[in-house]
C-alpha positions in Angstrom: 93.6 -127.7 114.4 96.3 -125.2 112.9 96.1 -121.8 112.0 98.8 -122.2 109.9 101.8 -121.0 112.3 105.2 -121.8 111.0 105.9 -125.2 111.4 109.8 -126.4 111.6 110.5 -127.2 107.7 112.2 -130.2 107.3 109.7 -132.3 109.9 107.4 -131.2 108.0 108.3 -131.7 104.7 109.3 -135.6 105.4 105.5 -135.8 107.0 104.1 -135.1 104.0 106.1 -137.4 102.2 104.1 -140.0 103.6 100.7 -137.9 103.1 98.8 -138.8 100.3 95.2 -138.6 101.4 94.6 -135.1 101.6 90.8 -133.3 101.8 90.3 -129.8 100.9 87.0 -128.5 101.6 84.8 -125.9 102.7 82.1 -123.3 100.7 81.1 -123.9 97.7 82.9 -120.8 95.9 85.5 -120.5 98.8 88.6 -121.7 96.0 88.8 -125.4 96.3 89.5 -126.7 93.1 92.0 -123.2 92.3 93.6 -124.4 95.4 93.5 -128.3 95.4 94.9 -128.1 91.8 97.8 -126.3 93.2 98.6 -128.5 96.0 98.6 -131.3 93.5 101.1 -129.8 90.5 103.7 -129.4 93.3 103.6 -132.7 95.3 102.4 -135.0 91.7 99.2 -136.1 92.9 95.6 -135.8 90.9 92.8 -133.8 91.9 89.2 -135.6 92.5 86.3 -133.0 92.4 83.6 -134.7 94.1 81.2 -132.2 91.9 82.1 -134.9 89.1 80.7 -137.3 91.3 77.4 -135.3 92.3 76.4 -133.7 89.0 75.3 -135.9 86.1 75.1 -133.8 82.7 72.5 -131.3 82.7 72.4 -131.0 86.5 70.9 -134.0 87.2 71.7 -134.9 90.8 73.3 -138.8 91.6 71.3 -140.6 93.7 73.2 -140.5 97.1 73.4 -144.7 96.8 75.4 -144.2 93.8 77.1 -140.9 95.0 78.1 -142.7 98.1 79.6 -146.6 96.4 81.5 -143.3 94.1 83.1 -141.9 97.2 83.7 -145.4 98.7 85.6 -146.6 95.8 88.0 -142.9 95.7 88.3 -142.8 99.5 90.2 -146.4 99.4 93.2 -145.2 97.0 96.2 -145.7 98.9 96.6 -141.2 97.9 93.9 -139.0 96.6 93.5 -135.1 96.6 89.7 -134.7 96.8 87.9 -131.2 96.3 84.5 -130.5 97.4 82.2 -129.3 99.8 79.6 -132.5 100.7 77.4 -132.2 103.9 75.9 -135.8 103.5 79.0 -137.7 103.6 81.9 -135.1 105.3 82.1 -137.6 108.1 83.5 -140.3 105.7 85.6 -137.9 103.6 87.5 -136.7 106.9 87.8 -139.6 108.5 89.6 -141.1 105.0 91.9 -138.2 104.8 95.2 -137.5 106.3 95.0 -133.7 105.9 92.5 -131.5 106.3 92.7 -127.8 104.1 89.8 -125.7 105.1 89.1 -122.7 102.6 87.4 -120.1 105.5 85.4 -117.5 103.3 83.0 -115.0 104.4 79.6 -114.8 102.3 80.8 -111.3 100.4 83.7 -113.7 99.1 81.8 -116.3 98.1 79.6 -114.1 96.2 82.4 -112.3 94.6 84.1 -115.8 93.8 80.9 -117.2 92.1 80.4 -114.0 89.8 84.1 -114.5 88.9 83.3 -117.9 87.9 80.1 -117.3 86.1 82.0 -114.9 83.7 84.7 -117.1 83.0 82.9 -119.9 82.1 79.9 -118.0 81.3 79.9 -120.4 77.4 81.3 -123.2 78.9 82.0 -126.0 81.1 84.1 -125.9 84.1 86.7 -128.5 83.8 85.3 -129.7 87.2 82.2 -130.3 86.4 80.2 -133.1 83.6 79.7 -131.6 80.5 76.5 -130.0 79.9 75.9 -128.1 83.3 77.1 -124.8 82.4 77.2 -121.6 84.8 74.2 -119.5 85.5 72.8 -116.7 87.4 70.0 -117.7 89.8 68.6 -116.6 93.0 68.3 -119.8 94.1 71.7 -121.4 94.1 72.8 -117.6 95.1 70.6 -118.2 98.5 72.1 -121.5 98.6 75.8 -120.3 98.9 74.4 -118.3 101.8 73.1 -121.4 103.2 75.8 -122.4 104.8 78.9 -120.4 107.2 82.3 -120.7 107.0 82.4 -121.0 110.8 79.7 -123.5 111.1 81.4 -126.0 108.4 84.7 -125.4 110.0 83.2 -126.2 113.8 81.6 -129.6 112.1 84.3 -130.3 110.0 87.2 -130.0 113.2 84.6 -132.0 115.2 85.4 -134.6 112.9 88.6 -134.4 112.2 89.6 -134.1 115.9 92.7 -136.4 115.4 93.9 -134.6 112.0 96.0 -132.2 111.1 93.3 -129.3 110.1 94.8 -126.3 107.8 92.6 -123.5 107.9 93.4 -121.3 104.8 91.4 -117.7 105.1 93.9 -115.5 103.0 96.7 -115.8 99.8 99.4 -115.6 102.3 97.9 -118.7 103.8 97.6 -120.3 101.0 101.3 -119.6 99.9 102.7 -120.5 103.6 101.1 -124.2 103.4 102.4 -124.8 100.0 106.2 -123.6 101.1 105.6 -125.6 103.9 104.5 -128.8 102.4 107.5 -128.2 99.6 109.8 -127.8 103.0 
């Protein structure tokens, strides 16, 4: 696991030449998709939100034998970028993945994040997400976010990535220092 410390550039940077499988995950609000998109303009690779895979229109929920032959079928790509936060089936995602980016957000950030995106898209669709399941305030999904920690998902998710480069990304700077460093 790295706490994204400076890592010699030009190692680096031929690494992730050959890196094409990369995971970025963590809360649901923590800034996966802003993130993963960004990764993916500067090394040419497209972004798979696994929402897309979840959500039918009008948030009807994929059965998890569909959800999972869907994941199957991405995870074999020779190179992917996949977004998403998936409890169910983060064992398969890591194991599939080359890199690991971990968006660490407290619950205040979360919260913050998902208001954000509730007034942009407050008469629309996300681009991540089928059409039809527009944003919208309710307790529930709000005492959902706060289902889950940050640390918790992080302890599972290096559990299972044990033998993978894990980036933990908790601030901009972080985010900024792993994109120099993957440009080299």
């Amino acid at each position: 696991m790295l706490m994204l410390k400076r890592l010699p550039r030009k190692s680096f940077y031929f690494a992730m030449l050959k890196i094409m499988r990369i995971l970025v995950t963590g809360l649901a609000c923590s800034g996966k998709s802003t993130y993963a998109h960004i990764i993916a303009e500067e090394i040419n690779i497209d972004v798979d939100h696994l929402d897309l895979l979840i959500w039918k229109p009008n948030w009807q929920k994929t059965n998890n034998k569909d959800y999972f032959e869907s994941l199957k079928k991405l995870l074999q790509r020779s190179d992917w970028i996949i977004e998403g936060f998936s409890p169910q089936f983060m064992k398969q995602q890591v194991e599939a993945a080359e890199i690991v980016v971990f968006m660490y957000a407290s619950h205040l950030r979360i919260t913050l994040n998902w208001l954000k995106r509730l007034w942009k898209y407050r008469s629309t669709n996300r681009p991540d997400m089928p059409v039809g399941n527009q944003e919208h305030f309710t307790v529930s999904y709000l005492k959902w976010l706060w289902k889950y920690s940050s640390k918790d998902l992080l302890s599972e998710v290096t559990k299972l990535a044990a033998d993978k480069e894990v980036f933990i990304i908790r601030t901009r700077a972080d985010r900024l220092l792993l994109i120099k460093q993957l440009l080299g």
